[in-house]
C-alpha positions in Angstrom: -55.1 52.1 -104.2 -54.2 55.1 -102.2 -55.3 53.5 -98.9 -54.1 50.1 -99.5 -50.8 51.6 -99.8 -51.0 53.1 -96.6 -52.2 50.4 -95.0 -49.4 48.5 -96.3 -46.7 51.0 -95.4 -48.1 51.2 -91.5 -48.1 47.3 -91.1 -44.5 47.3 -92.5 -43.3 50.1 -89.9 -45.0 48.5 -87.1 -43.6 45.0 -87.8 -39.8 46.8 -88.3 -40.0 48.8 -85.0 -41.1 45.7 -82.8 -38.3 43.6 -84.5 -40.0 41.5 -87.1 -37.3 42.5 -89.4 -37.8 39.6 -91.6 -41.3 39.9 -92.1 -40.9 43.6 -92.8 -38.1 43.4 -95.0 -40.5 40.9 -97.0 -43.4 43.3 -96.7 -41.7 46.6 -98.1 -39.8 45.1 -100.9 -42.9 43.1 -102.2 -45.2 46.7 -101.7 -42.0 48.2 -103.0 -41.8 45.9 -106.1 -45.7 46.4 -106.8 -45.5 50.3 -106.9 -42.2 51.0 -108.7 -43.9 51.4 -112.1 -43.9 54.6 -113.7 -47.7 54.1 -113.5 -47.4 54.3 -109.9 -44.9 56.5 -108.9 -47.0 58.6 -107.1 -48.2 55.7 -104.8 -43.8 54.5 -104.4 -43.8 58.1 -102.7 -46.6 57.8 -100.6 -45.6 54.3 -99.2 -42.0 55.7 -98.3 -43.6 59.3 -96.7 -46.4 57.4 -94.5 -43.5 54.7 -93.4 -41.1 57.3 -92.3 -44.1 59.5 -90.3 -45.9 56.3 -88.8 -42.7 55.0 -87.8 -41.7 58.0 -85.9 -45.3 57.9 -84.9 -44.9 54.6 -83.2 -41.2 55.4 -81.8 -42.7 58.6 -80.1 -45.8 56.8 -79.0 -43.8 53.6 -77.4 -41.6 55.7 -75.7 -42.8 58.2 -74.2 -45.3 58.4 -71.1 -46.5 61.6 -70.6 -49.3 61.2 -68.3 -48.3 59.9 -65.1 -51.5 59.4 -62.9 -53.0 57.1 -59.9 -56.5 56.8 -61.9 -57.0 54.2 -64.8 -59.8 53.2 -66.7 -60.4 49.4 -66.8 -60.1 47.9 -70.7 -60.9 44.1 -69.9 -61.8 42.5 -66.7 -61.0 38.7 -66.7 -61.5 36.1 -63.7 -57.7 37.1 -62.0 -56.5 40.1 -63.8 -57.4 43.5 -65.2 -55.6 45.7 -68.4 -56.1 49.5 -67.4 -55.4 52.2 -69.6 -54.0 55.5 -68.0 -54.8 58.1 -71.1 -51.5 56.9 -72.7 -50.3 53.4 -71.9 -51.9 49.9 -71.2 -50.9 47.6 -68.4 -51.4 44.3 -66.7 -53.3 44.4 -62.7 -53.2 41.1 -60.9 -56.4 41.1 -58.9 -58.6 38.8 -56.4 -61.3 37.4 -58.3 -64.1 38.5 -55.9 -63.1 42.0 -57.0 -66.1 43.9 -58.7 -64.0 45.8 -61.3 -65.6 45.9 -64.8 -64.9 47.2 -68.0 -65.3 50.7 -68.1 -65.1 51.0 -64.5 -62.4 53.9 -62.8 -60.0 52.7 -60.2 -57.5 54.7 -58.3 -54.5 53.0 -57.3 -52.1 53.9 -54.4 -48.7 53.3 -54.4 -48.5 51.8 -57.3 -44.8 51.0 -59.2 -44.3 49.3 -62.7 -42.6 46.4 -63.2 -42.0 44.3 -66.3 -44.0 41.5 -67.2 -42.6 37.9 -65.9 -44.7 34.9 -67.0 -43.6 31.0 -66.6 -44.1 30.0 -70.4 -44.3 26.1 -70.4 -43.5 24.3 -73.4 -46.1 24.6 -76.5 -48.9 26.3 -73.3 -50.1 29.8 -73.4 -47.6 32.4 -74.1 -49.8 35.0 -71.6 -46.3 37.8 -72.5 -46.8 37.3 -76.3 -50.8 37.7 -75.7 -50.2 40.6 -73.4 -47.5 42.5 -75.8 -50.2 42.2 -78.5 -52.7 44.0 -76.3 -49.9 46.9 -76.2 -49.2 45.6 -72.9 -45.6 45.8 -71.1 -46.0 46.2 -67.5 -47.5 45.2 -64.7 -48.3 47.0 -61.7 -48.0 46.4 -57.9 -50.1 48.3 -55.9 -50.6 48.2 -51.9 -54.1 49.8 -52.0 -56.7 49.9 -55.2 -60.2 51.5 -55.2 -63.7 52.3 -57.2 -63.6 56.3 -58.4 -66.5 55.8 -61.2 -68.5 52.4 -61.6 -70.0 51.8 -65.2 -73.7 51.3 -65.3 -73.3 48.0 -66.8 -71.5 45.4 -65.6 -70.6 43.5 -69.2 -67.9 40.5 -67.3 -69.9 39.9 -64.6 -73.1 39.4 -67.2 -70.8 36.9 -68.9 -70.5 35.1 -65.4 -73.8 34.8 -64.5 -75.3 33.6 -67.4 -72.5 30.9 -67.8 -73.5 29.7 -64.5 -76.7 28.9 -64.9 -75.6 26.0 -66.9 -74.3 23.2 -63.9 -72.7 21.1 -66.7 -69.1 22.3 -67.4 -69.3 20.9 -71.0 -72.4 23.0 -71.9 -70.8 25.8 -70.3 -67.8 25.7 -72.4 -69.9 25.1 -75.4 -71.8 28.2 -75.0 -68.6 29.8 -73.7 -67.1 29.1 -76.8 -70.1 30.2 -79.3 -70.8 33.5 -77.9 -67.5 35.1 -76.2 -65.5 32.8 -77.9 -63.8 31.8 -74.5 -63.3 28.1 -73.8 -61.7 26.1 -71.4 -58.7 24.1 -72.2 -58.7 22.0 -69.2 -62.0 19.8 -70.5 -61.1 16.9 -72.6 -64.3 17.9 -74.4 -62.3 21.0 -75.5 -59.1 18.7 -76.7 -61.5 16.7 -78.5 -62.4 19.7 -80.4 -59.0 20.7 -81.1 -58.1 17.1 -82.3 -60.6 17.1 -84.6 -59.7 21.3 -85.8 -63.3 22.8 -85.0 -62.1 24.6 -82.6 -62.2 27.2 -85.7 -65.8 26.8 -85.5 -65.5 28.9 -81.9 -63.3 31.4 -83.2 -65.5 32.3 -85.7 -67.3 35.1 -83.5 -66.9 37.5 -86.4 -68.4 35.8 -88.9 -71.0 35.0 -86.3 -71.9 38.6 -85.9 -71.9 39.6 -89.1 -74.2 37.0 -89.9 -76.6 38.0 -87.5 -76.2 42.3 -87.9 -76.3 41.7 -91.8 -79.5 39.4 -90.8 -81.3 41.6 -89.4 -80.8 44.2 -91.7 -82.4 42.2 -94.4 -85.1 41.8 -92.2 -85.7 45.3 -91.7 -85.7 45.9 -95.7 -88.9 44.2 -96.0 -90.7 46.9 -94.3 -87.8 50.3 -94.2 -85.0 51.8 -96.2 -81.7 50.6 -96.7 -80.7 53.2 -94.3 -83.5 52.7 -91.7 -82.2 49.5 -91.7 -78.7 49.5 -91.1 -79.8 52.1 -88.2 -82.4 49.2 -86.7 -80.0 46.3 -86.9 -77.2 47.8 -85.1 -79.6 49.3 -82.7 -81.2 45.7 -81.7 -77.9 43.8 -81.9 -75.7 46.6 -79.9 -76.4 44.9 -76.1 -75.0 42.1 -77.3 -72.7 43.5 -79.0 -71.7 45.9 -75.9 -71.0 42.7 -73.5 -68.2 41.8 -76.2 -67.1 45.2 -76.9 -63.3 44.5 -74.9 -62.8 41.7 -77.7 -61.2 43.0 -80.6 -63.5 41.3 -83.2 -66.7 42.9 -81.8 -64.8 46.7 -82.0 -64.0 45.0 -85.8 -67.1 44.3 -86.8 -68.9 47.5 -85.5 -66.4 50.0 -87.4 -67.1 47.8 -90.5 -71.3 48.0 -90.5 -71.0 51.7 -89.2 -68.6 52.2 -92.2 -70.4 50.6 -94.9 -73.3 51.7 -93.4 -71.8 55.2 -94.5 -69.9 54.1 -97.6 -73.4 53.3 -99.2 -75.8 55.4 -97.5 -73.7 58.8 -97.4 -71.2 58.3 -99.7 -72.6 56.8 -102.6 -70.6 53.5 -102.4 -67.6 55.5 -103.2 -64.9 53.5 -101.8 -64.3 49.4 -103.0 -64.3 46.4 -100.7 -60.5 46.4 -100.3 -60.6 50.6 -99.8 -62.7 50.1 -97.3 -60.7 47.2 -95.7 -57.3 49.4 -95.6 -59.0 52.7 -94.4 -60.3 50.3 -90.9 -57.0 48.6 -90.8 -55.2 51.8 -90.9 -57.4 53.2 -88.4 -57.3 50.0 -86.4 -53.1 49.7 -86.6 -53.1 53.6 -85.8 -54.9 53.5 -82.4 -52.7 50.6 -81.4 -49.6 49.5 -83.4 -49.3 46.0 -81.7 -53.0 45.1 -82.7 -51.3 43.3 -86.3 -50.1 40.7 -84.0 -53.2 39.6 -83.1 -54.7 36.8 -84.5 -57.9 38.3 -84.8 -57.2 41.3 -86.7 -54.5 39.1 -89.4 -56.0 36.4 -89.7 -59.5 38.9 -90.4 -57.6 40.6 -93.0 -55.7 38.1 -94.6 -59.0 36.5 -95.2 -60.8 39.6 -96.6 -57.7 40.1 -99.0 -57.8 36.8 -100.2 -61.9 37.4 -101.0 -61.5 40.7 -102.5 -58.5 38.7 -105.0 -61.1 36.0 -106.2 -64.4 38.2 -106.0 -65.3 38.2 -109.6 -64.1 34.0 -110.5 -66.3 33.1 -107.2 -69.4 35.4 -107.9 -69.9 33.5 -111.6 -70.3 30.0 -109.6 -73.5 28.3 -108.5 -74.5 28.4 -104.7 -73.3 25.7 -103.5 -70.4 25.9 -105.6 -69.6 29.2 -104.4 -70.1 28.1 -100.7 -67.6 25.1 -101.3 -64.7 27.0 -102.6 -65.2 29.7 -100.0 -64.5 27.2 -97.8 -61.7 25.8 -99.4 -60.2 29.3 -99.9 -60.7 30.2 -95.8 -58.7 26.0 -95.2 -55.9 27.4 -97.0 -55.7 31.1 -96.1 -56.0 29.9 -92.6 -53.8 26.5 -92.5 -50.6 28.2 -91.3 -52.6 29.1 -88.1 -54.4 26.2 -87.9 -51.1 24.1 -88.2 -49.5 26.5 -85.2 -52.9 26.0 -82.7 -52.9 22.3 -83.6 -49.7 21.3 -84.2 -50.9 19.1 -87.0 -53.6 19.0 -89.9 -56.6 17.1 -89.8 -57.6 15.6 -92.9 -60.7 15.2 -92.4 -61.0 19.2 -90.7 -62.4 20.1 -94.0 -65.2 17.9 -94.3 -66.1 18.2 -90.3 -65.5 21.7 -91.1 -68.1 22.0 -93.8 -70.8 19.6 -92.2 -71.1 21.9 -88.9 -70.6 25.5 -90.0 -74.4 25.9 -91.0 -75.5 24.0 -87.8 -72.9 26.6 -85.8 -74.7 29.5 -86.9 -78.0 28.4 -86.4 -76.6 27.4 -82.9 -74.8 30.9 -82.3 -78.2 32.5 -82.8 -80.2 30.0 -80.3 -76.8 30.4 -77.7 -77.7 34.5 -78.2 -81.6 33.9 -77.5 -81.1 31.6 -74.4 -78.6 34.5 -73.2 -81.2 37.1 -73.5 -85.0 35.0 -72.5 -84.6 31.3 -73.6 -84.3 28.3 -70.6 -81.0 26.8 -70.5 -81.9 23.4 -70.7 -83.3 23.8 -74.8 -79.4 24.7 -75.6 -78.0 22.3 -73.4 -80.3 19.6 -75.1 -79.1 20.9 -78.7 -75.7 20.6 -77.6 -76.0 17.3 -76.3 -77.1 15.9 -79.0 -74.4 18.0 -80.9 -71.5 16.7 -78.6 -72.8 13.2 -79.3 -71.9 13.5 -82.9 -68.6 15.0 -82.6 -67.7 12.3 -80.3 -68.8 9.9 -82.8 -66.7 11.8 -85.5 -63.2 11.2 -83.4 -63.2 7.7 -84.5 -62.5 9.2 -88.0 -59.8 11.5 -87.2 -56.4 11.0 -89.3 -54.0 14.1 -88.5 -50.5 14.2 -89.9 -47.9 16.2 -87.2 -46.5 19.0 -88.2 -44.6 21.8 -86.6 -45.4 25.6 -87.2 -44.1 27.0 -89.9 -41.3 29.9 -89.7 -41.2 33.1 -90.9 -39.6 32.5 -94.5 -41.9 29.2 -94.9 -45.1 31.4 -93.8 -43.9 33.7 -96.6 -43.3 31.4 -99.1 -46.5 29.6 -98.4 -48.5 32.8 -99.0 -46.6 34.2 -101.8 -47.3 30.8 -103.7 -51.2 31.3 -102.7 -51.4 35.1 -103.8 -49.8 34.1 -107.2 -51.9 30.9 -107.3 -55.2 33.3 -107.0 -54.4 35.9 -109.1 -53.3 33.6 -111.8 -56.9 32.0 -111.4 -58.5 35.2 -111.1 -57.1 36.3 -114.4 -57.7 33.1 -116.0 -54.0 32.7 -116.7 -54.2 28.7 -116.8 -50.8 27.4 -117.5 -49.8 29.8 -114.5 -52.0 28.5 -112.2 -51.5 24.9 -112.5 -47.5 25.9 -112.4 -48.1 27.6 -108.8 -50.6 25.1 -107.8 -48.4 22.3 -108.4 -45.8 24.4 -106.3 -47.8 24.7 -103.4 -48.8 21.4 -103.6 -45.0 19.7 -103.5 -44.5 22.6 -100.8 -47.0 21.2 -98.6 -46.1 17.5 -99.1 -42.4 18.1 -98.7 -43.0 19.8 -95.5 -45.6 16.9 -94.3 -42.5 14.6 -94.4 -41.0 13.7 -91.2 -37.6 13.8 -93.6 -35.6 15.6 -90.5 -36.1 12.7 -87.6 -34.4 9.9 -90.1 -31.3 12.3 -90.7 -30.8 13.2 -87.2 -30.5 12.4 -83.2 -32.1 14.5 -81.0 -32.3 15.3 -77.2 -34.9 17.5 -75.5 -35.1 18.6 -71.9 -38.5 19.9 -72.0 -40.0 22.8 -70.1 -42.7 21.3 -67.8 -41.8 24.2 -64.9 -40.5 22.8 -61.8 -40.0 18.9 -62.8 -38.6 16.5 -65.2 -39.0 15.4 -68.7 -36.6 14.7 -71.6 -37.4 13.3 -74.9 -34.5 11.2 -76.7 -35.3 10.5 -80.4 -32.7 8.1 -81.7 -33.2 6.6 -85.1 -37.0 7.7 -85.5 -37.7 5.6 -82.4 -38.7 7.8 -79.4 -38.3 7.9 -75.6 -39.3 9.9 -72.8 -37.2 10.1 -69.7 -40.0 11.2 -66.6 -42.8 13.0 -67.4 -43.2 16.1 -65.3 -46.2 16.8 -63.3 -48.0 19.9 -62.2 -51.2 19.8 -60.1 -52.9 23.2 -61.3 -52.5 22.1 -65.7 -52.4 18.6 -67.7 -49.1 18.1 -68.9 -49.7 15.4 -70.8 -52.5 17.4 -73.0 -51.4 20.8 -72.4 -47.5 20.6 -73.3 -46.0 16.9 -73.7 -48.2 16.1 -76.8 -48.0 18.8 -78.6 -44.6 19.0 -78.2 -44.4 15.4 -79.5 -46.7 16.6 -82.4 -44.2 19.3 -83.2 -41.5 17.0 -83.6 -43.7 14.6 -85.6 -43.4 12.0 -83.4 -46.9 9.4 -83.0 -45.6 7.0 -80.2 -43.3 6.7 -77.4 -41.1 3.1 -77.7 -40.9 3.7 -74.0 -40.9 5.9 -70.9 -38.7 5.7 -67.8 -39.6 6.8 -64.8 -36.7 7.9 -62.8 -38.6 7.4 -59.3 -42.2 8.3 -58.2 -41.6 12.1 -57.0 -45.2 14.0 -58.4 -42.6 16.4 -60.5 -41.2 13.1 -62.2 -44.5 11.4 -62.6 -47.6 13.2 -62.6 -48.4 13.5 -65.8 -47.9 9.6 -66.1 -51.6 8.6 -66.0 -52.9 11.2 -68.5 -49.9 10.7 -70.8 -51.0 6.9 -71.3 -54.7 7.6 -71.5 -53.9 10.1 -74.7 -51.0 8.4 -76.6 -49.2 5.7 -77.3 -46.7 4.0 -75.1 -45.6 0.6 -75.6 -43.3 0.2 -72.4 -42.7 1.6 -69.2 -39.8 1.3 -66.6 -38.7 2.7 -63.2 -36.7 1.2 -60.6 -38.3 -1.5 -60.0 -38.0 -3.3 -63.7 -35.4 -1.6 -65.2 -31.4 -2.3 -65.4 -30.6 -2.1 -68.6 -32.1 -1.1 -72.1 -31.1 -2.3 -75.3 -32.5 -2.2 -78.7 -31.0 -4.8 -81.9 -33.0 -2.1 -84.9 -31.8 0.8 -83.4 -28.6 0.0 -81.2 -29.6 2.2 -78.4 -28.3 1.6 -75.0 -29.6 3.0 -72.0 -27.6 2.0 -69.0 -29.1 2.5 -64.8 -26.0 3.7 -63.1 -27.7 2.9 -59.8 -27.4 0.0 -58.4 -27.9 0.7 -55.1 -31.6 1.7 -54.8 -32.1 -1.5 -52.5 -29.9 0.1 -49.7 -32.6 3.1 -49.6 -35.8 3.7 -48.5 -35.5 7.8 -49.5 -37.6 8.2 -52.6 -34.8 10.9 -54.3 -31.7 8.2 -53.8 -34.1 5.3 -55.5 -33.6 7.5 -58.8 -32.8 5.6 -62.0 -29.3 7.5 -63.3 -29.8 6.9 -66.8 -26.5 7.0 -69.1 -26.6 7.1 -73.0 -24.8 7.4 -75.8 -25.7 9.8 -79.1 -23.5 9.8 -82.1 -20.7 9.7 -79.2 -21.9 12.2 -77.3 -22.4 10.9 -73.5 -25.9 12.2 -71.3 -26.1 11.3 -68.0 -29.7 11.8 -66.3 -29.1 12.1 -62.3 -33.0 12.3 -61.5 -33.4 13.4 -58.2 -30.1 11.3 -56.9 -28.0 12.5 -53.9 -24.4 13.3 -53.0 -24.1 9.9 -51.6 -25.2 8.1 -54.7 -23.2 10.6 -56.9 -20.0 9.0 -54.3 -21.0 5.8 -55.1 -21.5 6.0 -58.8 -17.9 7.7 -59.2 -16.4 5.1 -57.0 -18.1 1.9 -59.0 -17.7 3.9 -62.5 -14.3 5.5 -62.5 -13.5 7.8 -66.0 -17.2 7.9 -66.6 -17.4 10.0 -70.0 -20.3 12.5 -69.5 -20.5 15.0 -71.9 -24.0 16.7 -71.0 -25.2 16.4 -67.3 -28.8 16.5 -66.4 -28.3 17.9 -63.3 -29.7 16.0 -60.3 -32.8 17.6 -58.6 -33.3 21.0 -60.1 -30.5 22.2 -58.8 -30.7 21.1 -55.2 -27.8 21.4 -52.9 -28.5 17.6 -52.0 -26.3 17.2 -55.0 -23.9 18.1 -57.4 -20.9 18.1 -55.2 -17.6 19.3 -56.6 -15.6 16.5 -55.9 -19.0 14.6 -58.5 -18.3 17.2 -61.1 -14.6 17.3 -61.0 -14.8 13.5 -61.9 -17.0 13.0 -64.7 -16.1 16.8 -66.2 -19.2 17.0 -68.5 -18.9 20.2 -70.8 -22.8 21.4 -70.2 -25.0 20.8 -67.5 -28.6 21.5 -68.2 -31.0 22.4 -65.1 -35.0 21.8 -65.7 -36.6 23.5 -63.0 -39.5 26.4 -62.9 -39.5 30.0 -63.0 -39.1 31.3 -59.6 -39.6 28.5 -57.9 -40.8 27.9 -53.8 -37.3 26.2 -53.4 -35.2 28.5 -54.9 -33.8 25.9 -57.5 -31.1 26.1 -58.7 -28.7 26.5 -55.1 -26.2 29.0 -55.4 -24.4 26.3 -54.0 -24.6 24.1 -56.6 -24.0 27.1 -59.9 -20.6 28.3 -57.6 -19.3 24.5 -58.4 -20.6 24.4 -62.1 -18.6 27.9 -62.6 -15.6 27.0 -60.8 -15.0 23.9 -63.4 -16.0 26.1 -66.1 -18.8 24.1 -67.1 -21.3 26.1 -69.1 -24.9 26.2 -67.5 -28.1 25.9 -69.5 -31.3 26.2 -67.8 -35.4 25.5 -68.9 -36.9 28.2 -66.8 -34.7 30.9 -68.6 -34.5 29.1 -72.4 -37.7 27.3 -72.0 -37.0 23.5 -74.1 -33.6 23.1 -74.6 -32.9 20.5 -77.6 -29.3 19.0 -79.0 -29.9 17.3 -82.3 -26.9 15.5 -83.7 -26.3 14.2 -87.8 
């Protein structure tokens, strides 16, 4: 109890000092709560002592940089960047990918400075800062001249590369990618496929994986040595696999748990319990690196070994199969708020798909491992074949119900109700039970309901970088005004969908095009190949748009389009009105169409301007803005962008009419919902 208390009190000090103030406040009054009895007063003190010390620990550790040195030791070595560690702090090194660097490896840098991290975050993609600040990563550094002091004898990323490109087919490749460094590639459908139908779990499972195999072997080595012999053999025979993972933080997990139980029962006489043992490695784990509780890995790993250690004794009195059933069931439900965050939505069928191919993925994981160290490539390739064949098969059965992550008190509530749920169960307390079952079933069904789009309006300027895109839900009927388009990511897939998943939203009524500019329409053809539109306009169909359910009217401003050949003045200019609030949508429109529109629609109400072309000095004249007076004007445009949008220009005449200024590339999606 001593170490779980510990445990507890550091993951509450590191979760107050990076500002999770919610979540720790949560955290020390429910350890609080737990120790106040007289019983464990001793324990109350301890908590309070370890968060005072650790905190200062963490405060001292954060801000202080006491070794300041040209040579750095390489952590992790992906395709475009490094994360070097100087003896006291870890930061980000952009690199060219024909750079030998590997982990392990000693560089020397010249004239190097630090800067802070700046990353383009587009709407629901990768949030590389958040992953980076996990990592215990703030800074980047530029550097005019890098070189090789010390080259590690092995080369563990380069390994990786080489045996990945053996296989020509992508799709294998991201397979095996996927099973053994659990590393896939986002820009395959085959890999949405996966994530639509929630196995992508199955990938991230590389823990499990290992311990399945290590644990293996072990019992294979019983049959002729000692327990300890054993244990000793195992990690011997697994370790070069195990080294050409070792930057990943669930390899470093698993090998301080073997080489700790491997002492708990061979030296120590089994002296510490399952959930000692799990707080002494988090301890040690959140002591090295305060930041590593906000990787997925290491809570979602410790959540899950919490929640096995609370229903230990109810699950070891079933039958096999039993037991392997409600294991499952007890991983769907410790892991659903993260699976409802990566997916934005639940499968409900992710269980049974789940269930069916976790068996085969081990057996796969273990014939991925063999073809990595002497087996051809084409036997795995033809396994997985046949093994992409059937998942294809299985889309057709897909039902998913959108949902948007779940915030910080929700996430809280949803686990308090499962703790109290378990332990209820555990102690066989069976009114109780039921009570906080039935609980956590209305919570989940009450949050499934899309009871927030029939109460309100809502407009979205999304963040698709440097283009367009805004989303208009108006009476639980949805529309999308351009669609972005980047040439280096899928849109559609990547950030449009989910976003519409988020806002529980299954079909577009229609989309306008505002005119056929790549930033406006790219994302067009992929859009309609993966959901469901059931009209599309541009310039060349559309005037006016009016709906009898719903009593929306969308209104094209210009009507003038026939006197230009210049793609930008052909923009649709799009007015609507919300629960009498007035948008207008310039697209990519001119000064001389802005002229004409204010000449043609004198005392045009506009209370929220999309402004015309990112921010282009081609429009947005004063004499425009003075006109229509709109009391925001939102800019969608990309994080230091080639053109240098927004125009100084054009933010000089937003501030002189005192119209305040909202922009994607500094909030990200901006969203106005209305009751």
């Amino acid at each position: 109890m001593i170490f779980l208390t510990i445990f507890l009190s550091l993951i509450s000090s590191s979760l107050l000092y990076n500002k999770f103030y919610f979540i720790a406040l949560i955290f020390i009054i429910f350890a609080l709560v737990i120790l106040s009895f007289k019983r464990l007063k001793k324990l109350f003190i301890i908590f309070l002592l370890t968060f005072v010390i650790s905190f200062l620990f963490i405060y001292l550790k954060e801000s202080l940089n006491l070794l300041n040195t040209s040579y750095f030791i390489v952590l992790e070595r992906k395709e475009s960047y490094l994360i070097c560690f100087n003896g006291f702090k870890s930061f980000y090194l952009d690199i060219d990918e024909n750079l030998l660097f590997d982990n392990f490896d000693i560089i020397k840098i010249n004239d190097s400075k630090f800067v802070n991290l700046d990353f383009q975050t587009l709407e629901s993609g990768f949030d590389f800062k958040s992953y980076l600040f996990s990592k215990s990563v703030d800074q980047e550094i530029s550097f005019s001249k890098i070189e090789e002091v010390f080259d590690f004898p092995l080369s563990f990323y380069f390994l990786k590369v080489n045996f990945l490109n053996k296989f020509s087919d992508p799709i294998y490749r991201n397979f095996i990618s996927g099973f053994l460094f659990s590393s896939l590639d986002y820009s395959l459908k085959e890999t949405h496929l996966l994530k639509e139908l929630q196995l992508i779990t199955l990938f991230s499972l590389t823990g499990i994986y290992l311990n399945f195999v290590l644990y293996g072997l072990k019992k294979i080595f019983e049959f002729k040595f000692n327990e300890k012999e054993s244990y000793i053999l195992a990690f011997i025979t697994f370790s070069p696999f195990l080294l050409i993972n070792i930057s990943r933080f669930t390899t470093i997990k698993v090998i301080i748990f073997f080489i700790f139980n491997f002492i708990n029962k061979c030296y120590l006489n089994k002296k510490y319990s399952r959930i000692e043992v799990i707080s002494i490695v988090g301890s040690f784990f959140i002591l090295i690196s305060s930041r590593i509780i906000y990787q997925a890995g290491f809570y979602m790993s410790f959540l899950i070994y919490f929640f096995l250690h609370l229903t230990a004794s109810k699950f070891y009195e079933l039958k096999y199969f039993e037991k392997k059933i409600a294991i499952q069931l007890l991983l769907g439900f410790v892991i659903l708020p993260f699976n409802i965050s990566f997916n934005n939505s639940l499968n409900l069928f992710s269980f049974l798909f789940i269930m069916l191919f976790l068996p085969f993925s081990k057996i796969l994981f273990i014939i991925s491992i063999l073809t990595f160290l002497f087996l051809p490539p084409f036997i795995i390739e033809g396994i997985f074949g046949i093994i992409y064949r059937i998942i294809y098969a299985f889309d057709s059965l897909k039902i998913s119900i959108f949902l948007p992550p779940l915030n910080e008190f929700l996430i809280i509530i949803y686990y308090l109700l499962l703790i109290f749920f378990f332990y209820f169960y555990e102690i066989n307390y069976k009114k109780r039970y039921i009570l906080v079952g039935s609980m956590l079933t209305l919570f989940l069904l009450t949050y499934s309901l899309p009871i927030d789009n029939f109460l309100s309006y809502q407009v979205s300027f999304i963040n698709v970088g440097q283009g367009d895109s805004t989303l208009i839900r108006y009476k639980n009927k949805n529309y999308l005004i351009d669609t972005g388009g980047l040439t280096y990511t899928d849109l559609a897939n990547n950030n449009l969908i989910p976003f519409f998943k988020k806002n529980r939203i299954y079909e577009l009524e229609a989309v306008f095009i505002t005119h056929y500019d790549f930033d406006h329409y790219g994302a067009l053809e992929s859009l309609k190949e993966n959901f469901k539109i059931n009209n599309i306009y541009d310039y060349n169909n559309f005037n006016q748009f009016k709906t009898r359910e719903s009593s929306l009217d969308i209104s094209n401003l210009n009507n003038f389009i026939d006197l230009w050949s210049d793609e930008n003045n052909r923009s649709l200019v799009l007015y609507l009105n919300i629960k009498e609030n007035a948008f207008l949508f310039m697209g990519d429109a001119s000064k001389d169409i802005e002229k004409r529109i204010i000449e043609e629609y004198q005392n045009l109400d506009v209370d929220y301007l999309k402004v015309s072309h990112h921010g282009s000095k081609t429009a947005s004249s004063l004499e425009f803005l003075k006109e229509i007076k709109p009391e925001e004007a939102i800019i969608s445009c990309g994080k230091n962008n080639w053109y240098n949008h927004p125009n100084e220009e054009v933010i000089s005449n937003l501030n002189k009419l005192n119209i305040k200024i909202r922009r994607t590339d500094l909030e990200g999606t901006i969203t106005y919902k209305f009751y």
